[in-house]
N, C-alpha and C positions, 0 to 999 in steps of 0.2 A: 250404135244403131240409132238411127233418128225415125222419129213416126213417117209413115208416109200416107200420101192423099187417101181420104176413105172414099173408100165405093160404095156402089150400091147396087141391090139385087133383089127383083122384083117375087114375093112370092107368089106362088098360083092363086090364094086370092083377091089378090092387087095391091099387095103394102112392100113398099119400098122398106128393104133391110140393109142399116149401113154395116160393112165392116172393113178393118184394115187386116194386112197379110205384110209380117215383117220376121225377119230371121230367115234362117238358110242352113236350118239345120236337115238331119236325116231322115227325120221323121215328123208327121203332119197333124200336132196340137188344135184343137179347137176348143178357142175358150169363152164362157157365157158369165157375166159377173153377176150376182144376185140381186134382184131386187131392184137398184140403181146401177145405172153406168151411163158413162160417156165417151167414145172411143177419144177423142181429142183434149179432153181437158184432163184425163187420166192420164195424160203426161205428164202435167205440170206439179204431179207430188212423186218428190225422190224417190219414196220407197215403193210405188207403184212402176216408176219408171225403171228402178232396178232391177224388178219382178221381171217386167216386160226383157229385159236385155238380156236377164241369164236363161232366162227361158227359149229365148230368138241365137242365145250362142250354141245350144244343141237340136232345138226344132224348128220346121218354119208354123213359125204361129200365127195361126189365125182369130182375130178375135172381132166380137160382133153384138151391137146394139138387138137387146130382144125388142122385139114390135113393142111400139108405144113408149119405150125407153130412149135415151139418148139423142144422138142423131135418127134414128130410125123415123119411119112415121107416125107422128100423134094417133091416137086411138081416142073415139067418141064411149068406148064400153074397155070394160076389164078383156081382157084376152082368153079366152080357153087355152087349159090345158094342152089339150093338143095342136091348138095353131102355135103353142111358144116350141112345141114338141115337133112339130114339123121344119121349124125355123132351121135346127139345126143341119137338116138335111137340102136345103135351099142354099144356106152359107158354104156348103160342103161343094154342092155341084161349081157353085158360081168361082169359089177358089180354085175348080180344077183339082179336088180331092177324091180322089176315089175310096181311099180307106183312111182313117184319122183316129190320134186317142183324143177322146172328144173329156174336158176336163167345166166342171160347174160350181162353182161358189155360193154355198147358204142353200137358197129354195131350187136354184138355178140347178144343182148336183144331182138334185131329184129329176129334172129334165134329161139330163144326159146318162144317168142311169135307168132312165126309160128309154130314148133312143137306144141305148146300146143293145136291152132286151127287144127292142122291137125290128133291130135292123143290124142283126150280128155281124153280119157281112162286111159292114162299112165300118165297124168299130175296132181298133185292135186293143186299146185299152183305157178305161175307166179314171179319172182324178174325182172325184169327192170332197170336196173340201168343207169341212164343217155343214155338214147334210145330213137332214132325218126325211126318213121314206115314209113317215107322219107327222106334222108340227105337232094334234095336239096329243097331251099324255094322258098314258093312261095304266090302270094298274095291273093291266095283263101281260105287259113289255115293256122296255128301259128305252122305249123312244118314244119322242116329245120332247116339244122343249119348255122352259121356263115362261107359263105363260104369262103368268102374272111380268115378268120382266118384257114378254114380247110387247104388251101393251102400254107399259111404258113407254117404249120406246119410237111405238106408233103415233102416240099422245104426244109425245117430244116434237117430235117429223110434225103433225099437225099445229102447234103451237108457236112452231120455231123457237122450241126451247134449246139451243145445241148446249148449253151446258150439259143438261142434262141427256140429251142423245147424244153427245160427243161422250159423257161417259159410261155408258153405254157399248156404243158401238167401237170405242177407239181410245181407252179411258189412259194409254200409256202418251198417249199425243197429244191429250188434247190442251196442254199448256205450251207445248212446242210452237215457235212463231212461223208465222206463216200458215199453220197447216188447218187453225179456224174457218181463214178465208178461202184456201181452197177448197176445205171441206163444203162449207155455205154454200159457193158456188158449183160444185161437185153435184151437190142434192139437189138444189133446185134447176137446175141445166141437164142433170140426168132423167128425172121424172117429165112426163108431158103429156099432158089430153086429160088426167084423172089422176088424183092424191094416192100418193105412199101408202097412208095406212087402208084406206079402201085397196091395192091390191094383196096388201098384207091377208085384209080381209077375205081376199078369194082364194089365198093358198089355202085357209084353215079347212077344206074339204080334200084340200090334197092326203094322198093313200093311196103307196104305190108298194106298199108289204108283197102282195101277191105278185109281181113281176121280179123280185130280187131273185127267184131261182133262174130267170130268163137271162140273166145276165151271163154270157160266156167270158166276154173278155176278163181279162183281170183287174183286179178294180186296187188303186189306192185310196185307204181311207184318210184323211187329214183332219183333226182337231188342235184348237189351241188347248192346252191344259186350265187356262183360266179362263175360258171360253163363261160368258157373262149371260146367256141365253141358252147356249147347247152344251151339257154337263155331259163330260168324258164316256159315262154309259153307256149314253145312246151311242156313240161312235163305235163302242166296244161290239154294242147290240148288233149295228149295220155290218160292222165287219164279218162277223160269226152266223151271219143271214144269208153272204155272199157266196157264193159256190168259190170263186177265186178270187179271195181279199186281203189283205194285207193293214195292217193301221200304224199309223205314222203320228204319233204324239209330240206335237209342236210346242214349244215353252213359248210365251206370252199371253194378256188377258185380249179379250175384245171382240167383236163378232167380225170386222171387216177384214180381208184377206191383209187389208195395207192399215192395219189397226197396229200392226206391232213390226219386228224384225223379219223379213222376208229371204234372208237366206238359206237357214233352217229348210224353208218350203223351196226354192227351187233344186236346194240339193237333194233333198228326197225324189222330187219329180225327175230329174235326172238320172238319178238312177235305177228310178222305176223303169220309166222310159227305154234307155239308154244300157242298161248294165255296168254303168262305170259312172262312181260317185266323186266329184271333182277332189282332188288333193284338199287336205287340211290347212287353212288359214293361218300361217304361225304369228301369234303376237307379239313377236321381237322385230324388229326391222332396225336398221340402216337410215335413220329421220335428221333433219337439216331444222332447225326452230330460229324462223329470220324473226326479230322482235326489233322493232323501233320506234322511236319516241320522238317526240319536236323538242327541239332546243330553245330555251327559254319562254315556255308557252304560257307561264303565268304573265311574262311583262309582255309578249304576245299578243295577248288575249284581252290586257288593258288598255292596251294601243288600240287593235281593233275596233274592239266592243263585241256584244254580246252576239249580236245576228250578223257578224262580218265575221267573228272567229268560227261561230258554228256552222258557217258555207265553207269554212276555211279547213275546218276539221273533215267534212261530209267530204272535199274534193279529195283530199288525203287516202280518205277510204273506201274512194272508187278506185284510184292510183294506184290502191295500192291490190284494190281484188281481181282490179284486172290482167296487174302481174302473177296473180293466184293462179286465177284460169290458165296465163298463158304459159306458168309451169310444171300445170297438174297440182299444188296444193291446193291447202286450206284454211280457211283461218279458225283458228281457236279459241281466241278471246281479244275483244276490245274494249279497254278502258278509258278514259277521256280524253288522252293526248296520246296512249301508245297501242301496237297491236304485237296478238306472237301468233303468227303464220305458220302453218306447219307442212312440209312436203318430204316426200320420200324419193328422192332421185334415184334414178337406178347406176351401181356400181360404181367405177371409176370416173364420171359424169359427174359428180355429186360436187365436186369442189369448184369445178367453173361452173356448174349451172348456175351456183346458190352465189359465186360471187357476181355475174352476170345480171341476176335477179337482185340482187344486192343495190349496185350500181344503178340498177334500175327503176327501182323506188326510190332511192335517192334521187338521183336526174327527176323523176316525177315530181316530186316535191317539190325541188326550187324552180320547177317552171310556174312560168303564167305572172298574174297581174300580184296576186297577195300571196305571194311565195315563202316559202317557211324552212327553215332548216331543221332535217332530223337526222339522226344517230341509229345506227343499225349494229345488230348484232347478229351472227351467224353460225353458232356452234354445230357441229356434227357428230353424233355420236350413236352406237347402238341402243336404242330402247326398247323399253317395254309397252305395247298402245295399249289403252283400257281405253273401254268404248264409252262415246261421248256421245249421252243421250238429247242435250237440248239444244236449240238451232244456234247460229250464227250470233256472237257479242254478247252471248247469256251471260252475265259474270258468275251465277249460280252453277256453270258447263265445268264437269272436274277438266281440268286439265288433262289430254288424253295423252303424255307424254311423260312419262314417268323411268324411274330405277336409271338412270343414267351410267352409264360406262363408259372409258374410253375407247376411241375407235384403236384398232390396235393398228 
């Protein structure tokens, strides 16, 4: 699924609301990101973008900049409560939805389990994600969050401290490449018209305890277990509040929905939704590990020189990721002269695809002006994958190709 052009949809009164409408499933999702969002640049992190795909392979999902967020329109003032609460029935009409499970992330959940009590009609059921029906705590209920930690993380946002609000909000990512600078440019591209911790500031009167009995639809409740702001109680609390709720305890730390592993959360939402929770992942496959190397690259690299070999290296390993993409791998790890690519070809395929791809990186290699010879290797066998937590050429990235067997 690829993002497609965002719209817009004027509220009653006069603020342009962007959102996009993608998937083509059964049932008609609408989702609200907490706090920060950006319908378009929430593409460009994988594990956002995988959220968006599995969620778009059983619903059509609609999703949309709150006023003064994102694409949406800048705002001169904080937003009331109920203009973000009315949003959601604006995005609804404008989608052509007449009845939607309307789904909120963080403060945003609070939203949509106020819609749903105030507009049962249009709701068939409730997502929650990491939500208290009051930020601050108190000693009469188990819901509240961590204030002292909320304000850090306010301070962070204001500061542009992201070490310290990356760990915080995303603490298993935030040495992962790449994912700083989308982060950076995430926050600051998603906020607009008025600072982060000033709207943070306006939720702290949010209390919406008294409308959890209004809620009819069914509600899923979602927390991370290491959740770094909202400790597993309150979840407990919200759930046990609900007329019809369910809770759904997610493994990973961090407050953001794409803080940690997102599959966990769209197979639960699936099966909320849906009644059919997608088959089990098995960690054995049928994997091809293409690894090669340049031949003679130390007298190479002395011929060269220093900034002639390392253009020399760099065009290698575009060569060579572009044969990645074009056979559905990935790479695994790259060391100074060699890489080990890894793909899973499906069934009887698997021997001409990898020598084809084989051939292929080779051919790449000896072309052009400063051509180089490498050596490739292609074994195939069943393995075992263990999941490979850090980005692209970490040498620190376990090796996610393990227990080797022969192919029988």
């Amino acid at each position: 699924m690829t993002p497609l052009e965002t719209q817009y949809t004027l509220s009653p009164d006069g603020v342009h609301i962007a959102y996009q409408v993608t998937g083509a499933g059964s049932v008609d999702l609408v989702l609200m990101h907490g706090t920060v969002s950006h319908l378009e640049i929430a593409w460009d992190d994988p594990k956002l973008r995988r959220l968006y795909d599995r969620l778009g392979s059983f619903a059509r999902l609609i999703r949309f900049d709150r006023r003064g967020m994102g694409m949406s329109d800048p705002l001169d003032a904080i937003p009331t409560f109920d203009e973000q609460l009315d949003d959601f029935g604006t995005v609804l009409e404008a989608a052509g939805s007449d009845r939607a499970a309307v789904m909120g992330t963080t403060d945003a959940g609070v939203l949509a389990l106020s819609f749903a009590a105030a507009h049962p009609e249009r709701v068939s059921a409730v997502v929650a994600f990491e939500t208290s029906p009051r930020l601050l705590a108190s000693e009469d209920d188990d819901f509240g969050v961590d204030f002292d930690m909320l304000q850090r993380m306010a301070s962070a946002a204001q500061l542009i401290d992201q070490d310290t609000h990356l760990s915080i909000v995303a603490p298993a990512r935030k040495d992962e490449p790449g994912f700083r600078a989308w982060f950076r440019r995430y926050s600051r591209s998603g906020s607009s018209g008025f600072r982060v911790e000033d709207f943070i500031r306006g939720q702290m009167s949010w209390d919406i305890r008294d409308r959890l009995d209004a809620v009819e639809a069914p509600v899923l409740v979602m927390n991370r277990t290491g959740n770094t702001i909202l400790p597993m109680r309150n979840a407990r609390a919200l759930t046990a509040a609900l007329p019809n709720a369910r809770l759904a305890e997610i493994d990973g730390t961090g407050t953001a929905i794409f803080s940690d592993d997102v599959e966990q959360i769209a197979d639960e939402i699936e099966g909320f939704l849906t009644g059919t929770r997608p088959l089990p992942r098995h960690d054995r496959v049928l994997a091809t590990v293409l690894f090669t190397d340049g031949v003679g690259s130390t007298q190479r690299a002395s011929q060269l020189g220093d900034r002639d070999w390392r253009e020399l290296l760099e065009r290698h390993h575009r060569l060579l990721r572009t044969e990645l993409d074009r056979f559905g791998g990935h790479e695994v790890h790259t060391a100074v002269t060699a890489s080990s690519p890894r793909s899973t070809p499906p069934g009887e395929r698997s021997n001409a695809r990898v020598r084809h791809r084989s051939r292929s990186v080779r051919s790449a290699s000896r072309s052009g002006a400063a051509a180089t010879r490498a050596r490739s290797s292609s074994p195939t066998a069943r393995c075992k994958v263990w999941p490979c937590t850090s980005g692209r050429g970490s040498p620190r990235s376990p090796v996610p190709v393990r227990s080797w067997s022969p192919r029988p």
